[in-house]
ChimeraX commands (.cxc) that place a marker at each C-alpha (Angstrom):
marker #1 position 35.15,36.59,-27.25 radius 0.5
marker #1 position 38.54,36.63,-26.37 radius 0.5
marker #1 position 41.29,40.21,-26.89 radius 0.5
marker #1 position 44.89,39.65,-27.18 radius 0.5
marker #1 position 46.29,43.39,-25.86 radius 0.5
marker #1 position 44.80,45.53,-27.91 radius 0.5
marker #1 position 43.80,43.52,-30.79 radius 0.5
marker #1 position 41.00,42.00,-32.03 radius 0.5
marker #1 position 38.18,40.67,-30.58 radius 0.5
marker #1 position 38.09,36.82,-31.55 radius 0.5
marker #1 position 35.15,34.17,-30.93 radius 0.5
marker #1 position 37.05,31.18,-30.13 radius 0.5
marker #1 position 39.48,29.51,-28.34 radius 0.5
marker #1 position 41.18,28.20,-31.37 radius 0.5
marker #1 position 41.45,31.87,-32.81 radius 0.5
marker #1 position 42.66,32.22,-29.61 radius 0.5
marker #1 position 45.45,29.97,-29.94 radius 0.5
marker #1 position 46.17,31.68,-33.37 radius 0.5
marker #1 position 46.55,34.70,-32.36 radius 0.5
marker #1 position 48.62,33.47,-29.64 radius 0.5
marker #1 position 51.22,31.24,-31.94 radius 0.5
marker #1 position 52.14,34.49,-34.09 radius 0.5
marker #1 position 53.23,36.84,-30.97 radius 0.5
marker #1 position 56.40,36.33,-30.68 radius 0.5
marker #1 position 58.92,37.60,-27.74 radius 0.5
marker #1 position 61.72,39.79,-29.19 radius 0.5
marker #1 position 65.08,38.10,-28.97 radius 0.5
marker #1 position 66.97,38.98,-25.68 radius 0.5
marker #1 position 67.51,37.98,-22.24 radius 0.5
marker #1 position 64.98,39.89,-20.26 radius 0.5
marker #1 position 62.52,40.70,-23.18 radius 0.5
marker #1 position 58.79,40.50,-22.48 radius 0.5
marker #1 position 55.17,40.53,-23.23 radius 0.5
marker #1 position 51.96,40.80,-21.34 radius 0.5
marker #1 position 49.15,39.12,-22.25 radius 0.5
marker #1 position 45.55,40.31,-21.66 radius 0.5
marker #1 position 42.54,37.44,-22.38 radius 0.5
marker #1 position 39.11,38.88,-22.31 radius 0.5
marker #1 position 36.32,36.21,-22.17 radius 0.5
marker #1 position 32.47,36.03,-21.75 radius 0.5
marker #1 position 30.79,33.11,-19.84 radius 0.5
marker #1 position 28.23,31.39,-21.18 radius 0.5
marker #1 position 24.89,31.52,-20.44 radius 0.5
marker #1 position 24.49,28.38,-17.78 radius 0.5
marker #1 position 28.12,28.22,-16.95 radius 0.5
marker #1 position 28.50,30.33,-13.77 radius 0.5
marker #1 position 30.11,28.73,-10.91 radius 0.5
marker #1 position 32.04,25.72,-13.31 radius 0.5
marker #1 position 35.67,26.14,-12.73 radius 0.5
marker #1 position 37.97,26.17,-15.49 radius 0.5
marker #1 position 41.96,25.85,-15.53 radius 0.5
marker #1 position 43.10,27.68,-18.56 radius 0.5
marker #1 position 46.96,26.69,-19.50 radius 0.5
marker #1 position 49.27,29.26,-21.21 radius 0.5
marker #1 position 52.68,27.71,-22.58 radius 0.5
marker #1 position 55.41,29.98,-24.44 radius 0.5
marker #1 position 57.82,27.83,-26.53 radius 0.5
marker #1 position 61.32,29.10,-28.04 radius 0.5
marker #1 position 60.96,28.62,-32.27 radius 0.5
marker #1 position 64.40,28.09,-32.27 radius 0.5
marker #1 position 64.89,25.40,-29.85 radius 0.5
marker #1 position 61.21,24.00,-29.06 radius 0.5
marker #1 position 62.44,22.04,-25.85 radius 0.5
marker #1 position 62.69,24.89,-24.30 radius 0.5
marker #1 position 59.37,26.45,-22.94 radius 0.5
marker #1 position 57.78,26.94,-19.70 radius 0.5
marker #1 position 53.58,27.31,-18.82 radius 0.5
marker #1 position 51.43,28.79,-16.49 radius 0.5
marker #1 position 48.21,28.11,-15.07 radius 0.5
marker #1 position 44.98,30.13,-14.34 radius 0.5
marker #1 position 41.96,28.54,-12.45 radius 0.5
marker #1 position 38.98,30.88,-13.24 radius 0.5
marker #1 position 34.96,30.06,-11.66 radius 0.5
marker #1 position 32.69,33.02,-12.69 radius 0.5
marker #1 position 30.46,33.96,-9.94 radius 0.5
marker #1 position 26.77,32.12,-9.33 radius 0.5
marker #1 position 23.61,33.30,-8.51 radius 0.5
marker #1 position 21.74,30.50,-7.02 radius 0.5
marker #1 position 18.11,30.29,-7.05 radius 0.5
marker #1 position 14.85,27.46,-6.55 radius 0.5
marker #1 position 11.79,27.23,-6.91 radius 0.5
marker #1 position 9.20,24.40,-6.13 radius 0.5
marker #1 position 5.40,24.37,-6.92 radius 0.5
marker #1 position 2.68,23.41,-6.56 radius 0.5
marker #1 position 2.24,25.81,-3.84 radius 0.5
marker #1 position -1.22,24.75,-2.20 radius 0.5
marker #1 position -4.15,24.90,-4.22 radius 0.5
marker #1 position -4.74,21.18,-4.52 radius 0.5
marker #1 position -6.92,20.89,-1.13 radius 0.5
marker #1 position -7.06,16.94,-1.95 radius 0.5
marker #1 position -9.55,14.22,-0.41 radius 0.5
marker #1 position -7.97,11.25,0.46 radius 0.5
marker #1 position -9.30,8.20,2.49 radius 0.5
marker #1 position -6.58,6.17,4.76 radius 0.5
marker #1 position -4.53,4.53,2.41 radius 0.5
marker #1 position -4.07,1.60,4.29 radius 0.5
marker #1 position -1.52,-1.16,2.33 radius 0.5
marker #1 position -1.63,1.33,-0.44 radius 0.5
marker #1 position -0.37,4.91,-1.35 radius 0.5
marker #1 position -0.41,8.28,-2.66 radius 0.5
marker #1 position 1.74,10.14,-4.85 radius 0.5
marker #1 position 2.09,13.88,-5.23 radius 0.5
marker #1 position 3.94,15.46,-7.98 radius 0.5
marker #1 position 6.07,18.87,-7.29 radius 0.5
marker #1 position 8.55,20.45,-10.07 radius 0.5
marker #1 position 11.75,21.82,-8.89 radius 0.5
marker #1 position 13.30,24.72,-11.40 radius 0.5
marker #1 position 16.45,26.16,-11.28 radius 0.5
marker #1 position 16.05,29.83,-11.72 radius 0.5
marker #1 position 20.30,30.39,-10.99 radius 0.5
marker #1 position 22.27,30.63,-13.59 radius 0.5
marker #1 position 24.59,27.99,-13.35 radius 0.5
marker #1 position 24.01,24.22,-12.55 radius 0.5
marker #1 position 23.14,23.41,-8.98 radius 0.5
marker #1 position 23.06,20.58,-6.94 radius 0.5
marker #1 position 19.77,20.45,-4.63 radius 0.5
marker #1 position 18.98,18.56,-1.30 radius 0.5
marker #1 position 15.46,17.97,-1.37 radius 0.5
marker #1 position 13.12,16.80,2.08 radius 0.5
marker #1 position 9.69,16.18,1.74 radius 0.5
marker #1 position 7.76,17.11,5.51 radius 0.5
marker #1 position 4.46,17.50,6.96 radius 0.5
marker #1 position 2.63,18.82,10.04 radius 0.5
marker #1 position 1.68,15.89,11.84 radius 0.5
marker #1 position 3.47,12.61,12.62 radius 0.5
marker #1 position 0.43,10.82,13.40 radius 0.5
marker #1 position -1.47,11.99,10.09 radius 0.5
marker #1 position 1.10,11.33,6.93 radius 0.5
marker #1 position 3.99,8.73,7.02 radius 0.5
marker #1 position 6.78,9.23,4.18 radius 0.5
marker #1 position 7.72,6.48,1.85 radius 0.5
marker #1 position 10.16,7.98,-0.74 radius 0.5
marker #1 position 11.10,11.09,-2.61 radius 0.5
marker #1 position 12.27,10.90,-6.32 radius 0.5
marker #1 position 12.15,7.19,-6.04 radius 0.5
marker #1 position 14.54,6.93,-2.90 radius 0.5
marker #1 position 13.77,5.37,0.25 radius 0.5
marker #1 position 12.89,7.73,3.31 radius 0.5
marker #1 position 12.11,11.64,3.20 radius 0.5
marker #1 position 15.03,12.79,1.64 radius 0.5
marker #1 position 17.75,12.96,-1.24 radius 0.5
marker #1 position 19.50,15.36,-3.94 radius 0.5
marker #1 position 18.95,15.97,-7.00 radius 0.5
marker #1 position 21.14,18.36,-9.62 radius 0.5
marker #1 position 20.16,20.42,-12.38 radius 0.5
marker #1 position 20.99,22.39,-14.75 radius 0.5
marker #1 position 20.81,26.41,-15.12 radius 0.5
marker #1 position 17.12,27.54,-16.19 radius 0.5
marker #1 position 16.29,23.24,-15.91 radius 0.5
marker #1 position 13.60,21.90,-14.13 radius 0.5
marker #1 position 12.78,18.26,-13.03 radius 0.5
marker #1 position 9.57,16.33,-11.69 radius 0.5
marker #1 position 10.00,14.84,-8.33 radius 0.5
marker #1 position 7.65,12.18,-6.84 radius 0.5
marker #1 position 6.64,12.10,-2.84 radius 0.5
marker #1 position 5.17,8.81,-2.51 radius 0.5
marker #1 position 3.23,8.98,1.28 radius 0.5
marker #1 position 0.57,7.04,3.55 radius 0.5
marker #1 position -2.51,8.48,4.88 radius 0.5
marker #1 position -2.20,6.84,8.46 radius 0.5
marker #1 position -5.74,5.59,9.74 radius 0.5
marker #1 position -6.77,8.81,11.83 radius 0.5
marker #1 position -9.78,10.38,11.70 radius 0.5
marker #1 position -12.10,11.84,8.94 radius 0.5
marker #1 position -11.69,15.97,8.81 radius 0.5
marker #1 position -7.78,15.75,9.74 radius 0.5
marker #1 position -6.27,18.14,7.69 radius 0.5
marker #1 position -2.67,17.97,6.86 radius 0.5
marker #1 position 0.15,19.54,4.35 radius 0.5
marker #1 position 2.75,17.78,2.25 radius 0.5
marker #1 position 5.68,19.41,1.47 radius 0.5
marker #1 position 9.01,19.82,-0.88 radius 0.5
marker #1 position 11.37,21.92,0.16 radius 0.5
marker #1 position 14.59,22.16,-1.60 radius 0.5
marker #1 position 17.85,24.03,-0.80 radius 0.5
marker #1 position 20.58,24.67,-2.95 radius 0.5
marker #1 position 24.07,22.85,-1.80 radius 0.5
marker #1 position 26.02,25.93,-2.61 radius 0.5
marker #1 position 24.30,28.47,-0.76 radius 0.5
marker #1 position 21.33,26.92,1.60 radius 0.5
marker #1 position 21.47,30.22,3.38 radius 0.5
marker #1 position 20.05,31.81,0.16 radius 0.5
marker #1 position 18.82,29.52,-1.64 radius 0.5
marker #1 position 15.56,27.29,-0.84 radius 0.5
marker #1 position 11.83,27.01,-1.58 radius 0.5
marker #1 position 8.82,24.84,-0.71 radius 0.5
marker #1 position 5.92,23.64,-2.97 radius 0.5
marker #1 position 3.20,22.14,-0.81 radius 0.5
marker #1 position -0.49,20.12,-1.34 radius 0.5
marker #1 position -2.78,20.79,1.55 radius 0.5
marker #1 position -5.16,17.32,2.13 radius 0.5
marker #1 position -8.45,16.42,4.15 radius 0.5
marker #1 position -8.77,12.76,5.47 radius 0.5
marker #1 position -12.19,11.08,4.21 radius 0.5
marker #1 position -13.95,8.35,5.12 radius 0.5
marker #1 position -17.13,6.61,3.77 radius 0.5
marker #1 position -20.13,6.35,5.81 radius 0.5
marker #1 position -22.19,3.20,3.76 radius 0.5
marker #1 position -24.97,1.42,5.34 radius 0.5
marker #1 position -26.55,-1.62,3.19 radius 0.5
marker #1 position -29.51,-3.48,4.94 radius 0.5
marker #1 position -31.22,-6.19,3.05 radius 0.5
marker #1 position -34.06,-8.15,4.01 radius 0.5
marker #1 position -35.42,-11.74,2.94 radius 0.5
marker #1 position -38.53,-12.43,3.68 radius 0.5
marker #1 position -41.35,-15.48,2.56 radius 0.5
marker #1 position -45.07,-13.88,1.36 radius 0.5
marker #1 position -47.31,-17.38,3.18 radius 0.5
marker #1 position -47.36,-15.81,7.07 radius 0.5
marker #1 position -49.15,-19.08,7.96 radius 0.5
marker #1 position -46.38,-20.95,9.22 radius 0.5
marker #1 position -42.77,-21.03,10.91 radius 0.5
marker #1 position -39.61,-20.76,7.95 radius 0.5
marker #1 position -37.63,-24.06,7.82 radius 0.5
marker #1 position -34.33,-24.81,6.33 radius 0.5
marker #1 position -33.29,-21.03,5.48 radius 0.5
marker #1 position -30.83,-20.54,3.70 radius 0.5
marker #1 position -29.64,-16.81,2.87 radius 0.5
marker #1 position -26.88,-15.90,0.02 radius 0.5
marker #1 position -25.83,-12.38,-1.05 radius 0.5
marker #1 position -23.21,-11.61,-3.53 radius 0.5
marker #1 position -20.62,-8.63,-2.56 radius 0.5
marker #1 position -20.40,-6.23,-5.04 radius 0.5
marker #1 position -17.15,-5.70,-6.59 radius 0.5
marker #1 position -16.69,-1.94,-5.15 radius 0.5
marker #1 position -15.79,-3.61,-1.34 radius 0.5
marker #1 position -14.06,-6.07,0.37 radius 0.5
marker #1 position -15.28,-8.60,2.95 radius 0.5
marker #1 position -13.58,-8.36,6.03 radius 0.5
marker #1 position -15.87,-10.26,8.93 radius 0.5
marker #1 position -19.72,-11.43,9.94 radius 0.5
marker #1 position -21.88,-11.27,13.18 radius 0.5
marker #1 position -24.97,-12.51,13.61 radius 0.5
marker #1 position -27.67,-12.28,16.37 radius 0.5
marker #1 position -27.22,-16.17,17.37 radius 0.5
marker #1 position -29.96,-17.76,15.28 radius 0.5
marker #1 position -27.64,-19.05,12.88 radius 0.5
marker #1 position -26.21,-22.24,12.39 radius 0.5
marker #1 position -22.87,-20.47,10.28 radius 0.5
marker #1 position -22.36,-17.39,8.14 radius 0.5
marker #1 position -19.69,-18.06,5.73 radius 0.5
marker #1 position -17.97,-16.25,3.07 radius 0.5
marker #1 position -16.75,-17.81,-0.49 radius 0.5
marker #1 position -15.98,-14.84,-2.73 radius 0.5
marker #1 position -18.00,-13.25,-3.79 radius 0.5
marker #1 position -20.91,-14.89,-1.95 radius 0.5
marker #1 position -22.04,-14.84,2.12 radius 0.5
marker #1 position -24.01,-17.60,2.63 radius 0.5
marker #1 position -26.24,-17.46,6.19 radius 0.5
marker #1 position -27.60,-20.72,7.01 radius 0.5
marker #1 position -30.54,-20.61,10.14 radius 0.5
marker #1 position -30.80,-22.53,12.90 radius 0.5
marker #1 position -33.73,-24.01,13.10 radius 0.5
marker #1 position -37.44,-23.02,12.22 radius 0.5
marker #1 position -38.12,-19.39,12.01 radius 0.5
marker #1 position -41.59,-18.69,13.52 radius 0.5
marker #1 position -44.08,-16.67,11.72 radius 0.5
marker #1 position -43.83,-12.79,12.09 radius 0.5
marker #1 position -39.98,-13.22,13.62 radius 0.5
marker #1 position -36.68,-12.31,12.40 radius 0.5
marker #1 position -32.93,-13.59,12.01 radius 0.5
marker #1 position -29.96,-11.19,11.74 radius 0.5
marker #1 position -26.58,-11.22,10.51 radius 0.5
marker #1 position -24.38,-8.22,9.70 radius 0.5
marker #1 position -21.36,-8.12,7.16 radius 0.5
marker #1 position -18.37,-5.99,7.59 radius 0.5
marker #1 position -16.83,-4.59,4.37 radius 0.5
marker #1 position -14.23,-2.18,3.61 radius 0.5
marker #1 position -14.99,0.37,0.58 radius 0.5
marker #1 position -12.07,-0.26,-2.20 radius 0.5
marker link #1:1,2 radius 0.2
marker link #1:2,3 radius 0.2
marker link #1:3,4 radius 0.2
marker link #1:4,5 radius 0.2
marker link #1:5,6 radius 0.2
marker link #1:6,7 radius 0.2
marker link #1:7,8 radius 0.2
marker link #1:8,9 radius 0.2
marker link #1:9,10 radius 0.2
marker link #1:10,11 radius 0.2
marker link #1:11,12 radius 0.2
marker link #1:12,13 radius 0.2
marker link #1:13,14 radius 0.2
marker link #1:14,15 radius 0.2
marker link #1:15,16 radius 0.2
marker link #1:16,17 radius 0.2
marker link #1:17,18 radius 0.2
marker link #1:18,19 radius 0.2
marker link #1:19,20 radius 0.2
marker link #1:20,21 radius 0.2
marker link #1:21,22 radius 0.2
marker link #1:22,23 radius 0.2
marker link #1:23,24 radius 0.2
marker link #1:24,25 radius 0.2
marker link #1:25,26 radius 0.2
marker link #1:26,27 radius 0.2
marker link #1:27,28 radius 0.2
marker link #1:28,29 radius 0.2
marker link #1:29,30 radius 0.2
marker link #1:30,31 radius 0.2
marker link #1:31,32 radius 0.2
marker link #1:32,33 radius 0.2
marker link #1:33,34 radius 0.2
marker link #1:34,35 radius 0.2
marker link #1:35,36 radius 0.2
marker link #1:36,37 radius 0.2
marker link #1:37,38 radius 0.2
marker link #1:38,39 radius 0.2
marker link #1:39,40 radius 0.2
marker link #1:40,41 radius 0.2
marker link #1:41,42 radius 0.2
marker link #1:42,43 radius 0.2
marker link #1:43,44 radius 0.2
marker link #1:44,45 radius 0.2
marker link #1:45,46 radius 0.2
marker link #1:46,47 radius 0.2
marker link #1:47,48 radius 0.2
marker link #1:48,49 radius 0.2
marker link #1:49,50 radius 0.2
marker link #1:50,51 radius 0.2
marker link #1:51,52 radius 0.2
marker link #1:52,53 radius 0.2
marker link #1:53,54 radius 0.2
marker link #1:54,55 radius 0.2
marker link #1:55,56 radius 0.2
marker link #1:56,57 radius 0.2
marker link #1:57,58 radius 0.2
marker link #1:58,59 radius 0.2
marker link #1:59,60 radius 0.2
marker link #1:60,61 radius 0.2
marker link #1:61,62 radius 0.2
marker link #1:62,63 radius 0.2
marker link #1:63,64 radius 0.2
marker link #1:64,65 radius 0.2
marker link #1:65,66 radius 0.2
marker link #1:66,67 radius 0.2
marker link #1:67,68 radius 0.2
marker link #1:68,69 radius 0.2
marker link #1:69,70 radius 0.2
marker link #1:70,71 radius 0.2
marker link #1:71,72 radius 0.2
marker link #1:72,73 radius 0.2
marker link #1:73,74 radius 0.2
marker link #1:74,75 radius 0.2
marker link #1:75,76 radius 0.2
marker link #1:76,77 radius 0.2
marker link #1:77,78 radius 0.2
marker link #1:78,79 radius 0.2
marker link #1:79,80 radius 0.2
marker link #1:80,81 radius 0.2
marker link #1:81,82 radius 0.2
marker link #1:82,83 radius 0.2
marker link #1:83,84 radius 0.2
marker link #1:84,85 radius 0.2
marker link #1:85,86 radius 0.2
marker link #1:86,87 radius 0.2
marker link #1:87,88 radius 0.2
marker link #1:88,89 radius 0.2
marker link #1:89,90 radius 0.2
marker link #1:90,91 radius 0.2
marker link #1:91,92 radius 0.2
marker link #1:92,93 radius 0.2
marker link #1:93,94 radius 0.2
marker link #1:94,95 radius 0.2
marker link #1:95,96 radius 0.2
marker link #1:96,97 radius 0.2
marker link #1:97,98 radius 0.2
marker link #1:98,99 radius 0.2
marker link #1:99,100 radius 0.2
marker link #1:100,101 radius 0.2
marker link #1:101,102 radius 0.2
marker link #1:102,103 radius 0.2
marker link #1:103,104 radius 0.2
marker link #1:104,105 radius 0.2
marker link #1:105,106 radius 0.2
marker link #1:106,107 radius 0.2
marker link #1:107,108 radius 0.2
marker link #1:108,109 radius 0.2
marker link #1:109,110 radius 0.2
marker link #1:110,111 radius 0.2
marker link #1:111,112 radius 0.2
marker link #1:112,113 radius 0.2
marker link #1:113,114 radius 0.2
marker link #1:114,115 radius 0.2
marker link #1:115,116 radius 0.2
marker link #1:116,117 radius 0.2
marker link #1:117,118 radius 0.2
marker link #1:118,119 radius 0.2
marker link #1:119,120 radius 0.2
marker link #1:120,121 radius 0.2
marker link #1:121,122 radius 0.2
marker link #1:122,123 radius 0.2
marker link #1:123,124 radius 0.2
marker link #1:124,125 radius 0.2
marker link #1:125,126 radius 0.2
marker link #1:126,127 radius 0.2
marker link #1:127,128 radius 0.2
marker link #1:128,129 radius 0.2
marker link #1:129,130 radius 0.2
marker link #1:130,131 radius 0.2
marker link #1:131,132 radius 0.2
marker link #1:132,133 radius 0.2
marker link #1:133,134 radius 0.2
marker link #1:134,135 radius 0.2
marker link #1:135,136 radius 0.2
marker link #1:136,137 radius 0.2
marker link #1:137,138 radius 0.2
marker link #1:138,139 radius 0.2
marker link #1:139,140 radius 0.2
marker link #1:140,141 radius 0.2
marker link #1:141,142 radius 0.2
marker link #1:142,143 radius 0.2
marker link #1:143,144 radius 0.2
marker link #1:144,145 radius 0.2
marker link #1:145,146 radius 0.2
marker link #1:146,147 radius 0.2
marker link #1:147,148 radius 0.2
marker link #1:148,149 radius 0.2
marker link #1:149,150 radius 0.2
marker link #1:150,151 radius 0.2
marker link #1:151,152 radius 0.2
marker link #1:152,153 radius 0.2
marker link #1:153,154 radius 0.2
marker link #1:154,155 radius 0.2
marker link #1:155,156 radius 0.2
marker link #1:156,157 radius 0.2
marker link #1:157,158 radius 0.2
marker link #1:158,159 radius 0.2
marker link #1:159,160 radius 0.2
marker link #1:160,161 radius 0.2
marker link #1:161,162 radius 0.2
marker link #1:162,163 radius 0.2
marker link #1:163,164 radius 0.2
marker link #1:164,165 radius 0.2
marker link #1:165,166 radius 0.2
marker link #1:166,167 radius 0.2
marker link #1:167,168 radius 0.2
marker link #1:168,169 radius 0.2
marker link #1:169,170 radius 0.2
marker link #1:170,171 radius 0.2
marker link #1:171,172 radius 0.2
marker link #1:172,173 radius 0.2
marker link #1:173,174 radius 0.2
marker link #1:174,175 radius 0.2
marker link #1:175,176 radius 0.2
marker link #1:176,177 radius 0.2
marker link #1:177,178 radius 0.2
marker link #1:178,179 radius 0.2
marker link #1:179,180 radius 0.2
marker link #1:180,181 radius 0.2
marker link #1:181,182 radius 0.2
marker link #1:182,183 radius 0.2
marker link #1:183,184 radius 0.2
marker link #1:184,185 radius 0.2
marker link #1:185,186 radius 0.2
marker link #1:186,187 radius 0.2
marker link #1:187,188 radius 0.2
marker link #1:188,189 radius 0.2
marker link #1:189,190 radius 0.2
marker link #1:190,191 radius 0.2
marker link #1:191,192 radius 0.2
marker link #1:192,193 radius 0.2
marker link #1:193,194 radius 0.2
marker link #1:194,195 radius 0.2
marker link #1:195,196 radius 0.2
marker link #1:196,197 radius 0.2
marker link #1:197,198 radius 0.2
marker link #1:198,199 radius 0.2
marker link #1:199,200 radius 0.2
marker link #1:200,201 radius 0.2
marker link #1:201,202 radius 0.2
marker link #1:202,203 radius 0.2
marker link #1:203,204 radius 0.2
marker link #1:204,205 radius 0.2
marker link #1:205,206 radius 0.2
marker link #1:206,207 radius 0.2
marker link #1:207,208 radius 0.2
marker link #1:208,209 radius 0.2
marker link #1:209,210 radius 0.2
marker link #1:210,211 radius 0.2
marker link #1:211,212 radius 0.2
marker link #1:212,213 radius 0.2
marker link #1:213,214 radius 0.2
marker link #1:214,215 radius 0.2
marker link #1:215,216 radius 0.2
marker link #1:216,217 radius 0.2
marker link #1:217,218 radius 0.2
marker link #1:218,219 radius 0.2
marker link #1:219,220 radius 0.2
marker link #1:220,221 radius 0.2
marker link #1:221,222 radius 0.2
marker link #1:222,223 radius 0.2
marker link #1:223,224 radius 0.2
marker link #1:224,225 radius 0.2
marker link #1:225,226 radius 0.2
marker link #1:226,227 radius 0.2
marker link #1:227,228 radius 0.2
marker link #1:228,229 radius 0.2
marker link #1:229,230 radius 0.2
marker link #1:230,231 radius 0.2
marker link #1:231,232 radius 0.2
marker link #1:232,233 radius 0.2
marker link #1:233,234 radius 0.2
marker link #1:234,235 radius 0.2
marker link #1:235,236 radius 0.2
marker link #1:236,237 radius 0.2
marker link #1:237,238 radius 0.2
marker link #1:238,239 radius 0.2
marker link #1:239,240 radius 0.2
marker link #1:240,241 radius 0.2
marker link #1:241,242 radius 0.2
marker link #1:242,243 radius 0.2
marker link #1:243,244 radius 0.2
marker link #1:244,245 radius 0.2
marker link #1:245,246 radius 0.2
marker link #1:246,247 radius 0.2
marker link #1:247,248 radius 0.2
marker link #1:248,249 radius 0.2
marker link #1:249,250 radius 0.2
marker link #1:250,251 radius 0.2
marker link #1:251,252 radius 0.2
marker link #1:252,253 radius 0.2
marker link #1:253,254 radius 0.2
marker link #1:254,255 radius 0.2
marker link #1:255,256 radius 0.2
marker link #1:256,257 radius 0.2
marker link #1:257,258 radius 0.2
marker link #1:258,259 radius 0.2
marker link #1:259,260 radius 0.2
marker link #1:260,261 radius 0.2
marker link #1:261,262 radius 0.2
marker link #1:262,263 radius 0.2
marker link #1:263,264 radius 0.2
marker link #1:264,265 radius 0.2
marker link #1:265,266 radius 0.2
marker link #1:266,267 radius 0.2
marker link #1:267,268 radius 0.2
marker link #1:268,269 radius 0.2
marker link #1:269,270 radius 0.2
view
C-alpha cells in the first residue's frame, strides 16, 4: 500500500498517481510540499531494483515541470538447498560406452529470485568421470530461480572401469551468485562399483565310447543378456568363429575315445 503524508492508505500505484495529480503546490515562489510514499514488497521481490519517477507539472503552463528519481532494491535473504542428501547407496557396474544419470532438486528457500552456480564433484578422479550437469557440457553451469522455486537438475557421469567394492559420492553443490559466502548446499548419492562374476561351462559329448569322434562340429547360441567379445581354445581346433548369435567350433581332426577338446568364449554381461 502506498500513504501520501498523512492520508490514506492506497493499494495501487495508479491510486497512487491519483492521489498524487490532486496535491497541488500553493501558488508562490518558494512554496512547497513533501511527499512521503509508503510501500510493501511483494512476496518474491526482494533484491529486484526498481527506479520509481516523481514529476511535478505547473496546471497553468504544463511545459513547465521538473522530475526526480528514486532507485529502491529491498533487502534479500538468500538461501539453497539441494537433496537428495545420501540415502541412495546405488550399485552400479562400469558403465563403459554408456552412462548414469542422477537426479538432485535445487530449491530456493530466499526470498527473492537468485541466480545459482551449480558444480557437480566427487571423491575420486580415478572412480567417476563427469559428463554434464543440467544438460551442459563439463561439471559445471548456473541456473536461476525464482523465490520459494525449485528446479530438477541432471548429473550425467561414467563409472570408470576400477574395481568391484570402490565406493564413491556424487555431488551437487550449489552457491548462490549474490552471496556464495552465505549461501550454498550440497545434495549427494553415495555408489558401490559392481561387477558380475558368471561362469557358463557346457559340454558336448557322443553316448557310443567305441570309437574316436570325427568331423565335430560344435555351435552354441549366445543368449541375448551378453555380448561376445573373443574365443580361445586349447589348440585342437581347426577355427572358432562367431556369426551372431552363434559360435561355431569346428575340431581338428578325430577326437579319440574318452578325450576332450576345449574352447572358451569371452562375453561381457549387458
Amino acid at each position: 500500500g502506498y500513504q501520501i503524508d498523512a492520508g490514506p492508505i492506497q493499494n495501487t500505484l495508479a491510486d497512487l498517481n491519483n492521489a498524487l495529480a490532486g496535491t497541488a503546490i500553493s501558488t508562490g515562489a518558494g512554496n512547497g510540499i513533501t511527499i512521503t510514499v509508503i510501500y510493501n514488497v511483494l512476496n518474491g521481490q526482494a533484491g529486484e531494483t526498481t527506479v520509481y519517477t516523481l514529476t511535478g507539472t505547473s496546471r497553468r503552463d504544463n511545459s513547465a515541470f521538473n522530475s526526480d528519481q528514486t532507485s529502491i532494491e529491498p533487502p534479500e535473504t538468500v538461501g539453497v538447498t539441494v537433496t537428495p542428501d545420501g540415502g541412495l547407496n546405488l550399485q552400479l557396474l562400469p558403465s563403459g560406452a554408456g552412462n548414469y544419470t542422477q537426479q538432485y532438486t535445487v530449491t530456493n528457500t530466499g526470498d527473492g529470485p537468485e541466480d545459482f552456480d551449480l558444480r557437480a564433484l566427487f571423491v575420486d578422479a580415478t572412480d567417476i568421470a563427469i559428463v554434464s550437469v543440467d544438460a551442459v557440457a563439463g561439471d559445471s553451469t548456473q541456473v536461476s530461480i525464482a523465490a520459494g522455486d525449485n528446479t530438477t537438475i541432471d548429473v550425467i557421469y561414467q563409472v570408470l572401469d576400477v574395481a568391484a567394492g570402490t565406493q564413491d559420492t556424487v555431488y551437487l553443490r550449489a552457491r548462490s551468485v549474490t552471496g556464495p559466502g552465505t549461501a550454498a548446499d550440497s545434495g549427494y548419492a553415495d555408489l558401490t562399483v559392481i561387477r558380475p562374476s558368471v561362469t557358463i561351462t557346457k559340454a558336448a559329448w557322443e553316448d557310443d565310447k567305441s570309437g574316436p569322434a570325427s568331423s565335430v562340429v560344435v555351435t552354441d547360441d549366445l543368449p541375448s543378456e551378453v555380448t561376445y567379445d573373443s574365443t580361445t581354445d586349447d589348440g585342437n581346433w581347426t577355427s572358432v568363429a562367431f556369426a551372431d548369435p552363434t559360435v561355431t567350433g569346428t575340431l581338428s581332426g578325430a577326437l579319440a575315445s574318452g578325450n576332450s577338446a576345449v574352447f572358451w568364449i569371452r562375453v561381457s554381461v549387458k
